[in-house]
N, CA and C atoms of all chains as a GROMACS GRO file, in nm:
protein
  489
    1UNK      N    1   4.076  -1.715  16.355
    1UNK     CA    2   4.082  -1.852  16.306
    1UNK      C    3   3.964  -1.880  16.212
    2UNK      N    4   3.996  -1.957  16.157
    2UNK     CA    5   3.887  -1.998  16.019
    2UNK      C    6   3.742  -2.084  16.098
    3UNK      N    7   3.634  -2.059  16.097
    3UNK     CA    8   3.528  -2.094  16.147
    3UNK      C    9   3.460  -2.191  16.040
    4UNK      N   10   3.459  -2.212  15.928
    4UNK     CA   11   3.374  -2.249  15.805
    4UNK      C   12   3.417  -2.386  15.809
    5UNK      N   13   3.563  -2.434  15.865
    5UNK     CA   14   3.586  -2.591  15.836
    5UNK      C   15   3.594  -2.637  15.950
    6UNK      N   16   3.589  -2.763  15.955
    6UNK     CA   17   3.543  -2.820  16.066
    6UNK      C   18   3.703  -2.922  16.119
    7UNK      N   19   3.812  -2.888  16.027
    7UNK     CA   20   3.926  -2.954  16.056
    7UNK      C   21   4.030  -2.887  16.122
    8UNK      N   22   4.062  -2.994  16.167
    8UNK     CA   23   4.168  -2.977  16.337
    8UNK      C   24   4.268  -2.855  16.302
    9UNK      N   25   4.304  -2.884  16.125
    9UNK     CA   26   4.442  -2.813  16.084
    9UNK      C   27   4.408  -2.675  16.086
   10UNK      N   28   4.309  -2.630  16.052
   10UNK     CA   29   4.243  -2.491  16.002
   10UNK      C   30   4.245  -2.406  16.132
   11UNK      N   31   4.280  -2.466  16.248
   11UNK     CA   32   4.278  -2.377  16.386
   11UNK      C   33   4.408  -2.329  16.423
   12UNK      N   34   4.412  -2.223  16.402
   12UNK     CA   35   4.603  -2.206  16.411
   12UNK      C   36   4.600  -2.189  16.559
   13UNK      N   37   4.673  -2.254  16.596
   13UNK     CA   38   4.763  -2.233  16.762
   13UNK      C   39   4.820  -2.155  16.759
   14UNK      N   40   4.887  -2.097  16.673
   14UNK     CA   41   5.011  -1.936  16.693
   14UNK      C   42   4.958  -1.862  16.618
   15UNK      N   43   4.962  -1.682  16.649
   15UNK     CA   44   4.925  -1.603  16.608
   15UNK      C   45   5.021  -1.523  16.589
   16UNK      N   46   4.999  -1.446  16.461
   16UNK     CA   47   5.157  -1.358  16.421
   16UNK      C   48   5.205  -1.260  16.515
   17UNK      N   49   5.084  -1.230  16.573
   17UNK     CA   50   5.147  -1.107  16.668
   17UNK      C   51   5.266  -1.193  16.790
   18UNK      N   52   5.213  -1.263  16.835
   18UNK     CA   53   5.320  -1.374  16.910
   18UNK      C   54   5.416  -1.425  16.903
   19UNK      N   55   5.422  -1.446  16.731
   19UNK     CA   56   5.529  -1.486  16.685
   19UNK      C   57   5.631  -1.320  16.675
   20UNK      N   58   5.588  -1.238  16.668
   20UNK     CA   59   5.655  -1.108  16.612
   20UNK      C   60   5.713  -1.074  16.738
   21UNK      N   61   5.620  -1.080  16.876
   21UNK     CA   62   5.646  -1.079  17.016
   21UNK      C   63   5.808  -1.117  17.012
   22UNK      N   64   5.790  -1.304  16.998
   22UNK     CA   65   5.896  -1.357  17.046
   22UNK      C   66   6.032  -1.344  16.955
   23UNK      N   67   6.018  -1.275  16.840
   23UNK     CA   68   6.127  -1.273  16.752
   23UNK      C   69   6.185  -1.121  16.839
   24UNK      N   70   6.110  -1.004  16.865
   24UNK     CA   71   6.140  -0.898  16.937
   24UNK      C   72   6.202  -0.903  17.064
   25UNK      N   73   6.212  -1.021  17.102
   25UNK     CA   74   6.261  -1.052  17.248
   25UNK      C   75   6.398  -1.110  17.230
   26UNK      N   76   6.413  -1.168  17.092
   26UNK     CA   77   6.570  -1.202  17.051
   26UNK      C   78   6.612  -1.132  17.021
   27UNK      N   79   6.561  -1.024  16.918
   27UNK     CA   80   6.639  -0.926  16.869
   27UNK      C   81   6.546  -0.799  16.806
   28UNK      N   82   6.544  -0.683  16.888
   28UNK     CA   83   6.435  -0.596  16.886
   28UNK      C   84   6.479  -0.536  16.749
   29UNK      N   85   6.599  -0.512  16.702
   29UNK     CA   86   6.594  -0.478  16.550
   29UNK      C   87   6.546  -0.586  16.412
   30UNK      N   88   6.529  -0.710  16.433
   30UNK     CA   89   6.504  -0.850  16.332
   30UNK      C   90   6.392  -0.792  16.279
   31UNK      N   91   6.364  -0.807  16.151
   31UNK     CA   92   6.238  -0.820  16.077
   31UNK      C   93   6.216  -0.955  16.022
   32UNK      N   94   6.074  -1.006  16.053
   32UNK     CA   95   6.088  -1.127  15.956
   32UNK      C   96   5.958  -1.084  15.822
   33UNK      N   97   6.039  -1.158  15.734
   33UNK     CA   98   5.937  -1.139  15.548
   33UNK      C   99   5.800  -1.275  15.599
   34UNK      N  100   5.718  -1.209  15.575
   34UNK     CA  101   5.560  -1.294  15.574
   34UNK      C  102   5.616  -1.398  15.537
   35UNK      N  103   5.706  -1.465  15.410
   35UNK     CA  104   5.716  -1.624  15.391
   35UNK      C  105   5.785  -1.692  15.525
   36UNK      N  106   5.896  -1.633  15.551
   36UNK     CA  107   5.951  -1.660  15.667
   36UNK      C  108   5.863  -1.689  15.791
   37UNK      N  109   5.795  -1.609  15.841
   37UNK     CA  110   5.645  -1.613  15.901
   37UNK      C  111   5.573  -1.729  15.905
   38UNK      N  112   5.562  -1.765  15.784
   38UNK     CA  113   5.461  -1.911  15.739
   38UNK      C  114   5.549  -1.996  15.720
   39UNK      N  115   5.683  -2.001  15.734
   39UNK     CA  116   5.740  -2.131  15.744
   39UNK      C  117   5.740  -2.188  15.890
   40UNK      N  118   5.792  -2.050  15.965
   40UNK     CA  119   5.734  -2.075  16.125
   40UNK      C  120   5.667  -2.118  16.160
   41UNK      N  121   5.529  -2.089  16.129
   41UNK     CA  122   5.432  -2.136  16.146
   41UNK      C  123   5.385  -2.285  16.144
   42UNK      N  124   5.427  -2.278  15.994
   42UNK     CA  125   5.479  -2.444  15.996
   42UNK      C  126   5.581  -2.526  16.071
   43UNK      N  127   5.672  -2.541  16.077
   43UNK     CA  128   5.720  -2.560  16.201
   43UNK      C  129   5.670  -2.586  16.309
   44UNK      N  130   5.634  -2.480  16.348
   44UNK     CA  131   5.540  -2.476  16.486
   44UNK      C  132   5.404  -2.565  16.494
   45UNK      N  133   5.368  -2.620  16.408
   45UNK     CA  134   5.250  -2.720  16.427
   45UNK      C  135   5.298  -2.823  16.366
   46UNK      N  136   5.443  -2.884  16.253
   46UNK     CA  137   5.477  -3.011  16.284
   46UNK      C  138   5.576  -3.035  16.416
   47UNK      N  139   5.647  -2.915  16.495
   47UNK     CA  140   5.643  -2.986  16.664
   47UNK      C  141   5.565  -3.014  16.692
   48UNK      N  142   5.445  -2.978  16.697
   48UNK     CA  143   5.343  -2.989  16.798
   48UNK      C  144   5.357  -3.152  16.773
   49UNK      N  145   5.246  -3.199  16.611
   49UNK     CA  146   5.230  -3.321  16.598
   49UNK      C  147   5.349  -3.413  16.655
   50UNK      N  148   5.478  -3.368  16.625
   50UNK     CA  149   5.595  -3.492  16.616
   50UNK      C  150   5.605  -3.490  16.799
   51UNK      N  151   5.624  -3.420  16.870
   51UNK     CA  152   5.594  -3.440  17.004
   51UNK      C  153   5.492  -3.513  17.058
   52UNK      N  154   5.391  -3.439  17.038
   52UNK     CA  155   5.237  -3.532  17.133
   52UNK      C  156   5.229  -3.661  17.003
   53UNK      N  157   5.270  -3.712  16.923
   53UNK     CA  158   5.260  -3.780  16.869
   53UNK      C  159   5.359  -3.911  16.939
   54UNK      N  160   5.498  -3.853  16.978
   54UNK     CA  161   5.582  -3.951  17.024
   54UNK      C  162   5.571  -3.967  17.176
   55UNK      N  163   5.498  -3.859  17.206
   55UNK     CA  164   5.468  -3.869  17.395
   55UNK      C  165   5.354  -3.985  17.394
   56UNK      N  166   5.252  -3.978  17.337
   56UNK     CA  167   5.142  -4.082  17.329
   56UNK      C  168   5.222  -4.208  17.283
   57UNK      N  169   5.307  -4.236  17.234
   57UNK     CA  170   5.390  -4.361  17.224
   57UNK      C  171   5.452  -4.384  17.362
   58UNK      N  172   5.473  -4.300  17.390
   58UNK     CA  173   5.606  -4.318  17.542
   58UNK      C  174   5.479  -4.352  17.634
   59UNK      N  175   5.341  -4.248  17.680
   59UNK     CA  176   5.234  -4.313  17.756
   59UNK      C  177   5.187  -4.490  17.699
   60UNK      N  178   5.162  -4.487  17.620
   60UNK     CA  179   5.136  -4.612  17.561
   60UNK      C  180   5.244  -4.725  17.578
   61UNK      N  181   5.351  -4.698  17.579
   61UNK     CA  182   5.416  -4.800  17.651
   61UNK      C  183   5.436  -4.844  17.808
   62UNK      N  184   5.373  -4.737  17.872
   62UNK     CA  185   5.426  -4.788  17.971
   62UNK      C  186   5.214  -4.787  18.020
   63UNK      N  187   5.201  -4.834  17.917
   63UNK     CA  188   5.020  -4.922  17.927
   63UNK      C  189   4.929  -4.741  18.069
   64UNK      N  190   4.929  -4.668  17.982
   64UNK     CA  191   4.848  -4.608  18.057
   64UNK      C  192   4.770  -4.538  17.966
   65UNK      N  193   4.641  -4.465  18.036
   65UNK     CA  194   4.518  -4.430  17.922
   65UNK      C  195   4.547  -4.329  17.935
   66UNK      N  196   4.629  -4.209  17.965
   66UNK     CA  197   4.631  -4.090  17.954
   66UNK      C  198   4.806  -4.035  17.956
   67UNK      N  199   4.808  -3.915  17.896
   67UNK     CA  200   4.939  -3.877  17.839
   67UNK      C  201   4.929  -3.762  17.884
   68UNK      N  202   5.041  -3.768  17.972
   68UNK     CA  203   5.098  -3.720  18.127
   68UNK      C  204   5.232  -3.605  18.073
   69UNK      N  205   5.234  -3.561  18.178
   69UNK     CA  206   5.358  -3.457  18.135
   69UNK      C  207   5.517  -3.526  18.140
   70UNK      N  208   5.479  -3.624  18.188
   70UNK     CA  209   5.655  -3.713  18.198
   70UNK      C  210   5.672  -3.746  18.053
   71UNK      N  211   5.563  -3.804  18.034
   71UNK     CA  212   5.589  -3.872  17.839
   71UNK      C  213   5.658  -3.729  17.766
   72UNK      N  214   5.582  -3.653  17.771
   72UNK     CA  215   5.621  -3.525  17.673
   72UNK      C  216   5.768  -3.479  17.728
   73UNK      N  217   5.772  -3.451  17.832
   73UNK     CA  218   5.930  -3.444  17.906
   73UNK      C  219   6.031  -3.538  17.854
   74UNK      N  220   6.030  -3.641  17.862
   74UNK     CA  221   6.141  -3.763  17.851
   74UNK      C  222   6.167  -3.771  17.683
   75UNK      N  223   6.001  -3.698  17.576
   75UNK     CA  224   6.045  -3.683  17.413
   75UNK      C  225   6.148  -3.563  17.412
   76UNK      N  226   6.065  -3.455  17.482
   76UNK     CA  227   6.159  -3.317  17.419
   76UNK      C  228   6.326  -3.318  17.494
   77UNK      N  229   6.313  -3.404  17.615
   77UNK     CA  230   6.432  -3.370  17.695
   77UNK      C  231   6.580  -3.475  17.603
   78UNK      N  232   6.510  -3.570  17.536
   78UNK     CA  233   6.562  -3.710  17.509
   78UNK      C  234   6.609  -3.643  17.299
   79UNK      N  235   6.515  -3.594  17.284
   79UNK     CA  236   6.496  -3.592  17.135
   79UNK      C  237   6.532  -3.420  17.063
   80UNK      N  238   6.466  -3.334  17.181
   80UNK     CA  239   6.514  -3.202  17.117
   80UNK      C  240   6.556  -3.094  17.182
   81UNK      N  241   6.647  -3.204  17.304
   81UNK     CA  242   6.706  -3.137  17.397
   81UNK      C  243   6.685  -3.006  17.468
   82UNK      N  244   6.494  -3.019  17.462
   82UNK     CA  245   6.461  -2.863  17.564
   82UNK      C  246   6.415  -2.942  17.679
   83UNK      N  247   6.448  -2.884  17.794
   83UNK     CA  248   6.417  -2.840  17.900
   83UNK      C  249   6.295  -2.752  17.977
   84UNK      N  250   6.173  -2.761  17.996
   84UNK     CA  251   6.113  -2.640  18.062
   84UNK      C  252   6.080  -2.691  18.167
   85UNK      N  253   6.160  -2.548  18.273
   85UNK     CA  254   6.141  -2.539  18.401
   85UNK      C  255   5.996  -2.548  18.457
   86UNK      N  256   5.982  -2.606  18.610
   86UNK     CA  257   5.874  -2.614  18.655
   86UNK      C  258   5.800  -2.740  18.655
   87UNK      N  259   5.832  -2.832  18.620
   87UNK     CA  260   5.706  -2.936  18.600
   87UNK      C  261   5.774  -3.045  18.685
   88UNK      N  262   5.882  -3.036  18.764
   88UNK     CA  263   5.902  -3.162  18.842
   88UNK      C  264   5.983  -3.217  18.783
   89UNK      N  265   6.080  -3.221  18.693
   89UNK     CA  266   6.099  -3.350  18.620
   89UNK      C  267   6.263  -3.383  18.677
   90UNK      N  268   6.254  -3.386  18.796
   90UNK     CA  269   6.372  -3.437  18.875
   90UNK      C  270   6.386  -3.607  18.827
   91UNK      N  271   6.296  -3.670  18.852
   91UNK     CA  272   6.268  -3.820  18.842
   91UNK      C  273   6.322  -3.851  18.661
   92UNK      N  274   6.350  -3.782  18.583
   92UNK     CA  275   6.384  -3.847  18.455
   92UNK      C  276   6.528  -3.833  18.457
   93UNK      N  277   6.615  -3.742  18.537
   93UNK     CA  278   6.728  -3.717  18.555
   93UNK      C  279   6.820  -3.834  18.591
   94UNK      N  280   6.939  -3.868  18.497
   94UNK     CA  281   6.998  -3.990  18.557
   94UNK      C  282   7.075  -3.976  18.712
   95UNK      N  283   6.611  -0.060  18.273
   95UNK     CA  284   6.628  -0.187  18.415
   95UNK      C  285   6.652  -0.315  18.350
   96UNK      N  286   6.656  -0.402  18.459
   96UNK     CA  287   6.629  -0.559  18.388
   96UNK      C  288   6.469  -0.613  18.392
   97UNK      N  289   6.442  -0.680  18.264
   97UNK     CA  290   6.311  -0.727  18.253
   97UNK      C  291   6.335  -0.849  18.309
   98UNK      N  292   6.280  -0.937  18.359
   98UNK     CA  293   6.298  -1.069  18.425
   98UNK      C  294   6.125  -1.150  18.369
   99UNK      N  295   6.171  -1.230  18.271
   99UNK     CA  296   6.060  -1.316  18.243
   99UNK      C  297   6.026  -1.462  18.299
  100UNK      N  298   5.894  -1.455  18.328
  100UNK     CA  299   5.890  -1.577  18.405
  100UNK      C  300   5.773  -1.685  18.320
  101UNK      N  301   5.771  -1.789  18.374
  101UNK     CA  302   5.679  -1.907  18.322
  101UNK      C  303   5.524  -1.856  18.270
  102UNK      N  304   5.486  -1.779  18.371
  102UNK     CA  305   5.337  -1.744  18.389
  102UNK      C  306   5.302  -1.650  18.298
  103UNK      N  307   5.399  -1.631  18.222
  103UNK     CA  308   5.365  -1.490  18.136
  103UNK      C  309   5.286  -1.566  18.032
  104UNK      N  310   5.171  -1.494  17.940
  104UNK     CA  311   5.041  -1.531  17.852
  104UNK      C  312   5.142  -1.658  17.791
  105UNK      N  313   4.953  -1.707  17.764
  105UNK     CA  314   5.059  -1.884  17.739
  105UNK      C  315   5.089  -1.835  17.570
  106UNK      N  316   5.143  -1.888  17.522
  106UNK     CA  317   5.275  -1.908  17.333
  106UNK      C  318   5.121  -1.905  17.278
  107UNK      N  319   5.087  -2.019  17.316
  107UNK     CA  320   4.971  -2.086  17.192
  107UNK      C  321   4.850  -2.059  17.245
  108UNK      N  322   4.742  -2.067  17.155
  108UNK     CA  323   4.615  -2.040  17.160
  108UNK      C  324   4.533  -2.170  17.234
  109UNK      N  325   4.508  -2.175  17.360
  109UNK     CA  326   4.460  -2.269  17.405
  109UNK      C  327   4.409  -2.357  17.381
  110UNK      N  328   4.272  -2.321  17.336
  110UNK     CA  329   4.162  -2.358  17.293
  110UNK      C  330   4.177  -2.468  17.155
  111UNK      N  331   4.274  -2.408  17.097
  111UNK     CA  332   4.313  -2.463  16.930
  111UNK      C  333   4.383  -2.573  16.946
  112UNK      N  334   4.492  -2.587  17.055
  112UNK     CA  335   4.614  -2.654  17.112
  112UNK      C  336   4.550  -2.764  17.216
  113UNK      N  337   4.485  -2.743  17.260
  113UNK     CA  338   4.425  -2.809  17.316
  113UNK      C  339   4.305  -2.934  17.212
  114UNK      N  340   4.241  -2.882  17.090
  114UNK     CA  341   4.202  -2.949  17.005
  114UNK      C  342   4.287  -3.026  16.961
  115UNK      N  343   4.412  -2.950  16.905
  115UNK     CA  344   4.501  -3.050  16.800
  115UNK      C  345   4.585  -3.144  16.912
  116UNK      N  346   4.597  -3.126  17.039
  116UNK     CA  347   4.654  -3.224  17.105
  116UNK      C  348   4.555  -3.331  17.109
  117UNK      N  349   4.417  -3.331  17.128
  117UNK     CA  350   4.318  -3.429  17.200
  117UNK      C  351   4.321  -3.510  17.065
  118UNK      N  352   4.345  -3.454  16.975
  118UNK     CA  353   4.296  -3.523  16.846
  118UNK      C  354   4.326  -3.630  16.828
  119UNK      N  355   4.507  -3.595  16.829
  119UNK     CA  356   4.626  -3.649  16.806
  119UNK      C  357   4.626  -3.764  16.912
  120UNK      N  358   4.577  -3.762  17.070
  120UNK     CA  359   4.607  -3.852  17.132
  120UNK      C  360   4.482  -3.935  17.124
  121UNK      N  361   4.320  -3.917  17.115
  121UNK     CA  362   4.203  -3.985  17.069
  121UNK      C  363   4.278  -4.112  16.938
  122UNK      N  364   4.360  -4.086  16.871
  122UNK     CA  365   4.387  -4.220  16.770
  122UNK      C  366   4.487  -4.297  16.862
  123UNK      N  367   4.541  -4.249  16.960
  123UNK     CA  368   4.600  -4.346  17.035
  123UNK      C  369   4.525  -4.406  17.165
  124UNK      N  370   4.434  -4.345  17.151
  124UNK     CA  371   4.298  -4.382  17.214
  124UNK      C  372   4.361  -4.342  17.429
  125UNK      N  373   4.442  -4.235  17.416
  125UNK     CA  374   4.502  -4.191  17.526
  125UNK      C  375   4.345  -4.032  17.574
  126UNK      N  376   4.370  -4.009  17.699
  126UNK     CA  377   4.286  -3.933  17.732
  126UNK      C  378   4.392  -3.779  17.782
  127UNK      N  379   4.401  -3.657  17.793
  127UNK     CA  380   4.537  -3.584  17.793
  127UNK      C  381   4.537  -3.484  17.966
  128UNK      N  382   4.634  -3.534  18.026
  128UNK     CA  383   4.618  -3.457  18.137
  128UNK      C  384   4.622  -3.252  18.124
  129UNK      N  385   4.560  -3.223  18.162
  129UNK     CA  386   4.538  -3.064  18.177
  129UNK      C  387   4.742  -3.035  18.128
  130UNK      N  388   4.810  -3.025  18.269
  130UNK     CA  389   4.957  -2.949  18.212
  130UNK      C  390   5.010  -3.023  18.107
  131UNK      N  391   4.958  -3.112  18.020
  131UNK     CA  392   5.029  -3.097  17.890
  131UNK      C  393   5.018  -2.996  17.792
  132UNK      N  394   4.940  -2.970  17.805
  132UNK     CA  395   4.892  -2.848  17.691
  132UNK      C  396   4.991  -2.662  17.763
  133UNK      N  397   5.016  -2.669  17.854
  133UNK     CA  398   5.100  -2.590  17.878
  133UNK      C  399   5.257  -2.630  17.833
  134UNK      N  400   5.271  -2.727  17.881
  134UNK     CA  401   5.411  -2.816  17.863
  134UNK      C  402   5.404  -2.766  17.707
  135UNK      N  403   5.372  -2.798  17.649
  135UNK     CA  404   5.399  -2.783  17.499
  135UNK      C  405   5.425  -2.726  17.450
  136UNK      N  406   5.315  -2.583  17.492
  136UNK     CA  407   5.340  -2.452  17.434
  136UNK      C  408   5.431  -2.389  17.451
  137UNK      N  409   5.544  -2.398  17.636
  137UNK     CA  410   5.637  -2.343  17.625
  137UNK      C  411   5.780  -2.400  17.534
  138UNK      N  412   5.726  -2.576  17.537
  138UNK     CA  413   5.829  -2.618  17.427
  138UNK      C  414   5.821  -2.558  17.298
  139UNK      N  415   5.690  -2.548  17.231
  139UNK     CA  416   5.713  -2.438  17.138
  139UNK      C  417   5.789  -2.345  17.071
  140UNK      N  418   5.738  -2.275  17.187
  140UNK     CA  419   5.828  -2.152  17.219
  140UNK      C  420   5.954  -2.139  17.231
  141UNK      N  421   6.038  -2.240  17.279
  141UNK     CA  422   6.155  -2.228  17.280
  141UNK      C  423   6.200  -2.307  17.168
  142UNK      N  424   6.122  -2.402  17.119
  142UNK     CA  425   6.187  -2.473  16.944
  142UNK      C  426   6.185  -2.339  16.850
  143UNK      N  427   6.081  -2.219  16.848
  143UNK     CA  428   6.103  -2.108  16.775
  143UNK      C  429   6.208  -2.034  16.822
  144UNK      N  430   6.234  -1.997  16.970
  144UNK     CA  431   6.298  -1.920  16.990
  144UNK      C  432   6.446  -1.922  16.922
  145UNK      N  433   6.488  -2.058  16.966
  145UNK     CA  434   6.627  -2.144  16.883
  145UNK      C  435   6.610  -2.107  16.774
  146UNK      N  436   6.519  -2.114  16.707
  146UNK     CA  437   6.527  -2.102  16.550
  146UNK      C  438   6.566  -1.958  16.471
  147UNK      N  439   6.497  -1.878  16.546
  147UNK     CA  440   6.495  -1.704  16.558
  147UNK      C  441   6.644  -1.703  16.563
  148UNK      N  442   6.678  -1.747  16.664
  148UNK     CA  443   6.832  -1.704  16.740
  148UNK      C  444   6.950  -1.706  16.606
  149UNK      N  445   6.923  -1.842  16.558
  149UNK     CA  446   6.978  -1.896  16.474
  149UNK      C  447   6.939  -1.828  16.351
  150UNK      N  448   6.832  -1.838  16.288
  150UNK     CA  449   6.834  -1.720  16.164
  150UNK      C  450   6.845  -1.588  16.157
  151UNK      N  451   6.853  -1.502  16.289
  151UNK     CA  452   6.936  -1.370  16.351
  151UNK      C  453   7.094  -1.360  16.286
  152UNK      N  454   7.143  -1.482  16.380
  152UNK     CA  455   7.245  -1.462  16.302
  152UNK      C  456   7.312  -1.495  16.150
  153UNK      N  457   7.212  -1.580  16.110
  153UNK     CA  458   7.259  -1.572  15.959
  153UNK      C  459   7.215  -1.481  15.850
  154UNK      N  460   7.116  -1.416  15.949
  154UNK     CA  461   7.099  -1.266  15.860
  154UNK      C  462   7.216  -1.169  15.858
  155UNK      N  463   7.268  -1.189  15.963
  155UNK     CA  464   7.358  -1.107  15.999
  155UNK      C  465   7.496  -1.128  15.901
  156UNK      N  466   7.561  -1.233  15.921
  156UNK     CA  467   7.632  -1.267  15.875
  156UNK      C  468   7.594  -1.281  15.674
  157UNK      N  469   7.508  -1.295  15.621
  157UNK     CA  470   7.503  -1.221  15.505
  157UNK      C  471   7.533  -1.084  15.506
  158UNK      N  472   7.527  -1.074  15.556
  158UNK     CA  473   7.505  -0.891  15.534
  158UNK      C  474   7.611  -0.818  15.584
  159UNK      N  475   7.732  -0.882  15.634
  159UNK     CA  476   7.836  -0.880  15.573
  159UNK      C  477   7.917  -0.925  15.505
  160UNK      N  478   7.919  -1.030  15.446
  160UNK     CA  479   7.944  -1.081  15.356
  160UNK      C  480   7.901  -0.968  15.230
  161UNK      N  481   7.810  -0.945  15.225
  161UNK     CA  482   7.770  -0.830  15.145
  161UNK      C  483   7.833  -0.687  15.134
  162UNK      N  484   7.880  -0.627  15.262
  162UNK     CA  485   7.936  -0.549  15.259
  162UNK      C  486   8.144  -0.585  15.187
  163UNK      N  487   8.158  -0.696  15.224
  163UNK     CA  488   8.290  -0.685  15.109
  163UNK      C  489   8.276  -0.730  14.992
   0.00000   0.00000   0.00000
C-alpha cells in the first residue's frame, strides 16, 4: 500500500493476489486482463462506500451512536440481496 | 476430494485499510463502528465480486463461441 499519502483512498483493501484467489475458485481456467482487475477493484471499494455509507443511515435512524451489524445486514439483505451466514440475523427475517 | 469452505478462512480484505475506510466513512456520520462490521463487509465483498466473476465467466464464454461460428 502507498505510505507517502495520508488519504483514506490510497489504502487498498483488496489485493490482487485475492482477487486472483477468488476468481480461481469460480473458475480455475478464467484469466482476468489487468484492466479488468482495476475495474474490480473499483467496484470493490464503491461497495464498500455505498454500504457502510447506507448502514450509518439505517444506525442513524434508529438514533444510535454506533453502526452495528444489523444496519449493514438489513442494506445488503434489502438492497443487494446477499446474505452472509453467521451473524444472527434471524430477527430481520419476516 | 471435496474442499469444503468455511467463514473463518483469511478475511477478503485487508483489515487494517478496511477498517480505516469504514471508521472514516462512519466519523461524518459521527457513528462509532462495532468490531464484526468490518468482517460483515468483507465477506459481503466477496461475494458482490464473486457474482460478478460468475457472471463475466460466462460471458467470456459465450463470446467465444460466438466466435467460433
Amino acid at each position: 500500500s502507498v505510505q507517502t499519502s495520508m488519504g483514506v483512498q490510497d489504502t487498498k483493501v483488496l489485493d490482487k493476489r485475492r482477487l486472483q484467489e477468488l476468481v480461481k475458485e469460480v473458475d480455475p481456467m478464467e484469466q482476468l486482463d489487468d484492466d479488468v482487475e482495476e475495474v474490480l477493484m473499483h467496484i470493490a471499494d464503491d461497495f464498500i462506500e455505498n454500504v457502510v455509507s447506507a448502514a450509518c443511515k439505517i444506525a442513524k435512524h434508529r438514533k444510535s451512536n454506533t453502526l452495528e451489524v444489523k444496519d449493514v445486514q438489513m442494506h445488503l439483505e434489502r438492497n443487494w440481496n446477499i446474505y452472509v451466514p453467521g451473524y444472527g440475523s434471524d430477527e430481520l427475517r419476516p | 476430494g471435496t474442499h469444503i469452505r468455511s467463514c473463518s478462512d483469511e478475511a477478503f480484505l485487508h483489515h487494517s485499510a478496511l477498517q480505516k475506510r469504514v471508521s472514516c466513512i462512519a466519523r461524518k456520520h459521527g457513528l462509532d463502528v462495532n468490531n464484526d462490521v468490518l468482517n460483515l463487509v468483507s465477506h459481503a465483498t466477496q461475494e458482490r465480486l464473486r457474482d460478478l466473476v460468475e457472471k463475466l465467466a460466462t460471458i467470456a464464454e459465450h463470446r467465444i463461441e460466438i466466435y467460433k461460428m
